[in-house]
C-alpha positions in Angstrom: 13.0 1.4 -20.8 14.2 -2.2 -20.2 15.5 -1.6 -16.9 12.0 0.3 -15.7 10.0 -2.9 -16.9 12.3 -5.4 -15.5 11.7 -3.5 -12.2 8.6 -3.3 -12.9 7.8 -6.6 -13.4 9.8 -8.0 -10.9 7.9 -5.5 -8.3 4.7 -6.8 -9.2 5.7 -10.5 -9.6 5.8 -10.3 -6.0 3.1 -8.1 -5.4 0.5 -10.5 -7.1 2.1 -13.3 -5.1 1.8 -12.5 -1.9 -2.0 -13.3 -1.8 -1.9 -17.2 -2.4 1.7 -17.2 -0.7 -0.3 -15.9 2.5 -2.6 -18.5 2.2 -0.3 -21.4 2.0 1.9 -20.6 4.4 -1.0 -20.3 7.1 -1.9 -24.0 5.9 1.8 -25.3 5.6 2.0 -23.6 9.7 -1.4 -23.8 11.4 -3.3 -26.3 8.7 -6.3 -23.4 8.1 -6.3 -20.3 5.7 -8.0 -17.9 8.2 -4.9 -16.5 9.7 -3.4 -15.8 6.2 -6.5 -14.1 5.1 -6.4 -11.8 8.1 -3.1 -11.0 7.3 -4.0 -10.5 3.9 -6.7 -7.8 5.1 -4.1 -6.2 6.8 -1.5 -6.3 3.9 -4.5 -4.4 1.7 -6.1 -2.5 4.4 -3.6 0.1 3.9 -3.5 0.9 0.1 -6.1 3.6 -0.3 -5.1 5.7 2.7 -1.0 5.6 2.3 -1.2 6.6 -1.3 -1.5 10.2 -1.0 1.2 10.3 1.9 3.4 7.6 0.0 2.6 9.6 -3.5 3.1 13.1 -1.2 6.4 12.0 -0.1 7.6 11.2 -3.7 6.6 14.0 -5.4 8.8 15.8 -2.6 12.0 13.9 -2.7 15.2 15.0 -4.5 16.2 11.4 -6.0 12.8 9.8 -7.2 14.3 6.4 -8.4 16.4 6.4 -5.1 12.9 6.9 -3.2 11.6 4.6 -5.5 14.1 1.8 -5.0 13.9 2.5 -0.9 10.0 1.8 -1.2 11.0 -1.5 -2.9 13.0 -2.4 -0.3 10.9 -1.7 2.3 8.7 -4.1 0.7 10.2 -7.1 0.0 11.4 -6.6 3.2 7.8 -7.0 4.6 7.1 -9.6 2.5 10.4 -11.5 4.3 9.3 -11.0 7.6 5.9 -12.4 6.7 7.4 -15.7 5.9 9.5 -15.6 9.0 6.7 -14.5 11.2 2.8 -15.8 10.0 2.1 -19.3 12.7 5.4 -18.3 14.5 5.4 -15.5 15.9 2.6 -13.4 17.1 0.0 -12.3 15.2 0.2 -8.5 16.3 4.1 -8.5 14.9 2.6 -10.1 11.9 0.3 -7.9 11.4 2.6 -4.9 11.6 5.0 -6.0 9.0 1.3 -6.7 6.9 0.5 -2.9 7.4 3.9 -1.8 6.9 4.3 -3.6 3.5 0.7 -2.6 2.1 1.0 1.0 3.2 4.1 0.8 0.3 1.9 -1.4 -1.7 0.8 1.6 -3.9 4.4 2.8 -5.1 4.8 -0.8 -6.9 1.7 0.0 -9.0 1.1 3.5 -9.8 3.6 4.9 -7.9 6.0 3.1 -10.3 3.8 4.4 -13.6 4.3 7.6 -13.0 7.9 7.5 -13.5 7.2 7.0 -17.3 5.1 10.0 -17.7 8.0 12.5 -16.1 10.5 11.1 -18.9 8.7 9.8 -21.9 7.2 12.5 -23.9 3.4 12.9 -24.7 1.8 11.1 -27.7 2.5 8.3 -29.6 5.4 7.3 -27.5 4.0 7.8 -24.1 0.4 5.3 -25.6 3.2 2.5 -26.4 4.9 3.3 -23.2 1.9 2.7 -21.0 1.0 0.0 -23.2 4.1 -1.8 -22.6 3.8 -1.1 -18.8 0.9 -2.6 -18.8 2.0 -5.9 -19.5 4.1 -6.5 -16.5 0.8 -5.9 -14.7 -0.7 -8.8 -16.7 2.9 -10.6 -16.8 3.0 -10.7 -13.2 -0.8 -11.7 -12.8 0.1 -14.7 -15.0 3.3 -15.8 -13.6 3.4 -15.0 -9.8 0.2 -17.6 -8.8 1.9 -20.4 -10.9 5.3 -19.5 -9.5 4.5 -19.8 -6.2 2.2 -22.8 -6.1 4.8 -24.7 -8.3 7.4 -23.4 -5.7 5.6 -24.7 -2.6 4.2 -27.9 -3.9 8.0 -28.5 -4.7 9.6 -27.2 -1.6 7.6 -25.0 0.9 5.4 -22.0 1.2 8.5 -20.7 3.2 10.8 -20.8 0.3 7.9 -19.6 -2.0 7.8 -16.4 -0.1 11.9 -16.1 -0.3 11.1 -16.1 -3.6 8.3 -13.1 -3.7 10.6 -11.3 -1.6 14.3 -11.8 -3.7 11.5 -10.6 -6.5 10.8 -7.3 -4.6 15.1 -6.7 -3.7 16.1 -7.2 -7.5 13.3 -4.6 -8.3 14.6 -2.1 -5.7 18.7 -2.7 -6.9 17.3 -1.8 -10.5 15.5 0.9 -9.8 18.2 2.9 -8.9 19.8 2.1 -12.4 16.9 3.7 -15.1 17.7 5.3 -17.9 14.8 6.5 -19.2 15.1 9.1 -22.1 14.2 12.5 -20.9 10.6 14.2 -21.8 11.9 17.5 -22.4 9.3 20.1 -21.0 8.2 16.8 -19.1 11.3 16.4 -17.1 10.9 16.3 -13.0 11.6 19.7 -11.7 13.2 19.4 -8.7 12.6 21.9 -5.6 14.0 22.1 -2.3 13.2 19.5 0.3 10.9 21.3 3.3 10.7 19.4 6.5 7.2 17.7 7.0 4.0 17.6 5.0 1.6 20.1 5.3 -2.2 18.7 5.8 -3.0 20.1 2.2 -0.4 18.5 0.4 -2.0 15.3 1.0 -5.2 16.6 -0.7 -3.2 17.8 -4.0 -4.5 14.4 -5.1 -7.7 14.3 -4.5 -8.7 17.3 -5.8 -6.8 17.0 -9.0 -8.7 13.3 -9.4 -12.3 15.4 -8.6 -11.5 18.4 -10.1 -10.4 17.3 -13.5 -12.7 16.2 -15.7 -10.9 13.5 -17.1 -9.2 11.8 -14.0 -12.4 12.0 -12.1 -14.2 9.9 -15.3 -11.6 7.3 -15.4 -11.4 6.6 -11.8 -15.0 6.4 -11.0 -15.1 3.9 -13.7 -12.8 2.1 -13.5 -13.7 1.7 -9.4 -17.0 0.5 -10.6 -15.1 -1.7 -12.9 -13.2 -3.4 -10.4 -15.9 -3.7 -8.3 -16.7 -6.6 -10.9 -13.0 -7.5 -11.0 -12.5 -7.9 -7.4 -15.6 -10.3 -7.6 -14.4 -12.1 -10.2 -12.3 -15.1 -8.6 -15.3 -16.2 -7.0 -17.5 -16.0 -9.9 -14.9 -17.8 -11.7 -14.5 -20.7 -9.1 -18.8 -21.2 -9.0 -18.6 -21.0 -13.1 -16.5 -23.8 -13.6 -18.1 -25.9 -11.1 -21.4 -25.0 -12.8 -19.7 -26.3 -16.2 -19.0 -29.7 -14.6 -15.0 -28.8 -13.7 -14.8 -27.4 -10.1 -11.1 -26.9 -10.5 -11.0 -25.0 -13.3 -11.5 -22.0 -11.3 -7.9 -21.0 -11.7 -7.8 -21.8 -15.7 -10.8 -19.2 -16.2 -8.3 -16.6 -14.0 -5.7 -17.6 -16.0 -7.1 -17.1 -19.0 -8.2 -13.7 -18.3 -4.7 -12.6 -17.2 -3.3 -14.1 -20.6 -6.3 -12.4 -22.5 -5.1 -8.8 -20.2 -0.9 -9.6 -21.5 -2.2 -9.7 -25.2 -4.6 -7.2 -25.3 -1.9 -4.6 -23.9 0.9 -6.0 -26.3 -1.5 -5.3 -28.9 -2.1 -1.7 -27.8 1.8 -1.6 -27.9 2.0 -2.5 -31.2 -1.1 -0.5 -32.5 0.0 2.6 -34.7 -3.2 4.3 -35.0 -4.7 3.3 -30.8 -7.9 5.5 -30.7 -8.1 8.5 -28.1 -7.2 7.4 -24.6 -10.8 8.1 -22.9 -12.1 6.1 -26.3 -9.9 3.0 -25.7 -11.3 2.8 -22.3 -14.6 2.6 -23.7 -14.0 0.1 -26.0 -11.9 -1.8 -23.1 -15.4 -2.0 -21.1 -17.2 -2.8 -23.2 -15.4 -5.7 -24.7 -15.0 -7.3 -20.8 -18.5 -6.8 -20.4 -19.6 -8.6 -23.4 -17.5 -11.3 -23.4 -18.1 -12.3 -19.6 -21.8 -12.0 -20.6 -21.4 -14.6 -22.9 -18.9 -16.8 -20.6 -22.4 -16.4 -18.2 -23.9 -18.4 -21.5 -21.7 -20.4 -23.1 -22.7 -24.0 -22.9 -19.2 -26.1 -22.2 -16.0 -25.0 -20.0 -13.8 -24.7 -23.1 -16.3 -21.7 -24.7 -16.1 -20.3 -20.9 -12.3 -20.5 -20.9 -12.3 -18.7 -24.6 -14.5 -16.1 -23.4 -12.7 -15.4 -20.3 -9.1 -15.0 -22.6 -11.3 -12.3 -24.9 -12.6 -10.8 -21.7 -8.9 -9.8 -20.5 -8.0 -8.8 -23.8 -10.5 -5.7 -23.3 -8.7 -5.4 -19.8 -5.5 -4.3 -21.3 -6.2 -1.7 -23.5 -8.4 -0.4 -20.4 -5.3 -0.8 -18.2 -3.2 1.1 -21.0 -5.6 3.8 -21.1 -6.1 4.5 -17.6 -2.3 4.7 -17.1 -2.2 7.1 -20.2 -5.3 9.7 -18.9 -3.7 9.9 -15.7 0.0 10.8 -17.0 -1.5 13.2 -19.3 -3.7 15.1 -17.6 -2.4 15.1 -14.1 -0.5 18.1 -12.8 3.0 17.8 -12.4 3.4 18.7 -9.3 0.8 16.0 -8.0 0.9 13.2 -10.6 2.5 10.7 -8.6 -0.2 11.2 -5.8 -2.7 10.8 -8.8 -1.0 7.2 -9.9 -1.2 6.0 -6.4 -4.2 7.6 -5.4 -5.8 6.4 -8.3 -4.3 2.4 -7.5 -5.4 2.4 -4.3 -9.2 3.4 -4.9 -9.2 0.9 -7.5 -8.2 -2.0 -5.2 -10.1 -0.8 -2.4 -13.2 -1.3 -5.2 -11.6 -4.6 -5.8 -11.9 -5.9 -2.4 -15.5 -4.6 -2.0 -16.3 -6.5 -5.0 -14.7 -9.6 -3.4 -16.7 -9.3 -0.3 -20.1 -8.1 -2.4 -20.0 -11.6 -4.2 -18.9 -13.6 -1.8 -22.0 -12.5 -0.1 -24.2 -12.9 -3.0 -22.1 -16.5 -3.7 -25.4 -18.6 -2.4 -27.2 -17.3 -6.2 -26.5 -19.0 -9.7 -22.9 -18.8 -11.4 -24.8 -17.3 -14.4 -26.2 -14.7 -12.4 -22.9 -13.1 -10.7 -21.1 -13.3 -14.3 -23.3 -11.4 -15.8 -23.7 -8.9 -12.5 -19.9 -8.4 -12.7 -20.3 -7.7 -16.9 -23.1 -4.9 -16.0 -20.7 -3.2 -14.0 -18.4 -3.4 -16.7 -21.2 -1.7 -18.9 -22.2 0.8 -16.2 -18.2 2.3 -16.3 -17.9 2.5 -20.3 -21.6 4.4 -19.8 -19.8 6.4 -16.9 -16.9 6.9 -19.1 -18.8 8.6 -21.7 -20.6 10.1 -19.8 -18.9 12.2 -17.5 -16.2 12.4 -20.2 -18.7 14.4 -22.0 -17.8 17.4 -19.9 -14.0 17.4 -20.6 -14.7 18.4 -24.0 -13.8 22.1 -23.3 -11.1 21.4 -21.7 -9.2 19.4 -23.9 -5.5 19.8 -24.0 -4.6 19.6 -28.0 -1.9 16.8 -28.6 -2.6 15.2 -25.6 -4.2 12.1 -27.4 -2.3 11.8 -30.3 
């Protein structure tokens, strides 16, 4: 278990990096942002439409971690020839490596998640699992921005994105070396290899995520969730300079990350953590009040408070998600759920991102509390379309 969330953390160090790292190498090389936000449009473009092929492609291979490990590689690899290439080289070969590297993008996040659920056994082990894999999400959130900026204001954006990308190689060399215990009954089952992909393997995913009742209730809500998220740097930026401290975007981020880290520590620690699709609920709902009252608090230190118990909703919600989907996701598609289910939600994340920065001309107040309704709209969606996985409960499963 130590190995898995050293790779995983490491994976993700980098992954949450690459955004800013994109941004100041394009200044560092060609003194404006633009081209390093194209390339980050490329780098996420991807996501939503390789996970079922990347999750497809997984599910059939005969050495998962060594899969796994090669999807690391690939990675970091792409994140290399970014630094070599963005204001040197042109754009299309730029570009490329960008679409290469995000179309992997979804084996760092769920792709990597759903290792746990073929060797940890369902129940109380599995919640603190999840739990516990949910803070190198909000690990890496804290640590990768403040890594790389502190890296490039010391040295260079170029050496900042050596260092996202030695991140992504040590996460590929460790994959290889897991030893997670084995789930009994839960165990991979492995078939022979056939040559190619047939068009409805690539649907296995989708249909389990619409078909079952409790996949299809956490991923629409948490897609409207992230909506919200995904608009949330922005809101945070035009908050603080609304509380007198236009630089304090990136505290209020901060804070939120930190809030996420001990919010899913507490999860791991919590012996009697509520049913999964309940934990969500209470996840939502606890973002969308506290971000309602960051929207009113009256100084920036209230704001920065309120942001910290707003991410402490977001891991719990993080831990569930990870949990519903491990649980209720058929075996022989559940890593094309976990990166299925990643990709949708940062596809909703960048539609956020755009929606607000459309929308960034009206009050701070106003898009804080827009991004806490849609945190209330998913715990209703939650509970709602839970409602109908009732019958179909699987006894144990949230133990």
């Amino acid at each position: 278990m130590v190995t898995y969330l050293a790779t995983a953390f490491l994976a993700r160090f980098a992954d949450e990096g690459v955004g800013i790292a994109l941004a100041l190498l394009a200044v560092e090389r060609t003194g404006s942002p633009a081209s390093g936000a194209f390339v980050l449009t490329a780098w996420l473009a991807p996501h939503a439409v390789a996970a079922p092929v990347v999750g497809a492609l997984a599910e059939r291979a005969r050495a998962p971690r060594l899969f796994h490990g090669c999807a690391l590689a690939v990675f970091g690899a792409a994140i290399a020839l970014l630094g070599l290439t963005l204001g040197r080289a042109p754009m299309p070969l730029t570009l490329g490596a960008a679409l290469v590297g995000g179309s992997v993008g979804p084996m760092v996040t769920g792709g990597l998640s759903s290792l746990l659920a073929t060797r940890v056994p369902a129940g109380r082990t599995r919640t603190r699992a999840y739990a516990l894999d949910a803070t190198t999400y909000n690990a890496a959130a804290v640590a990768a921005p403040a890594a790389v900026s502190t890296a490039a204001t010391a040295t260079s954006a170029t050496l900042a994105t050596v260092l996202l990308a030695t991140s992504a190689g040590c996460a590929a060399l460790l994959c290889g070396g897991q030893r997670l215990p084995a789930a009994g009954h839960d165990a991979p089952r492995h078939t022979p290899l056939r040559r190619g992909l047939r068009p409805g393997e690539l649907a296995t995913g989708v249909r389990a995520l619409w078909h079952i009742p409790q996949l299809r209730a956490v991923t629409v809500a948490t897609c409207v969730a992230f909506l919200g998220v995904g608009g949330l740097p922005v809101t945070a930026v035009l908050l603080a300079a609304q509380r007198g401290e236009p630089g304090a975007g990136g505290v209020l981020l901060t804070a939120f990350a930190v809030g996420g880290l001990a919010g899913s520590l507490g999860v791991a620690r919590w012996r009697r953590a509520p049913a999964s699709a309940r934990l969500a609920r209470l996840g939502l709902l606890a973002t969308a009040t506290a971000l309602a009252g960051a929207a009113l608090a009256p100084t920036l230190p209230w704001t920065v408070a309120l942001f910290a118990l707003a991410g402490l909703g977001d891991g719990p919600l993080l831990t569930a998600t990870l949990r519903i989907r491990a649980d209720h996701a058929p075996e022989e598609a559940r890593t094309q759920v976990f990166t299925l289910g990643a990709g949708l939600k940062l596809t909703a994340a960048a539609a956020g991102t755009a929606l607000v920065g459309a929308f960034a001309h009206l009050p701070a107040l106003v898009l804080t509390l827009f991004v806490a309704v849609l945190h209330l709209a998913a715990a209703a969606l939650v509970q709602a379309l839970g409602r109908r996985s009732g019958s179909q409960h699987r006894p144990g499963v949230d133990a």
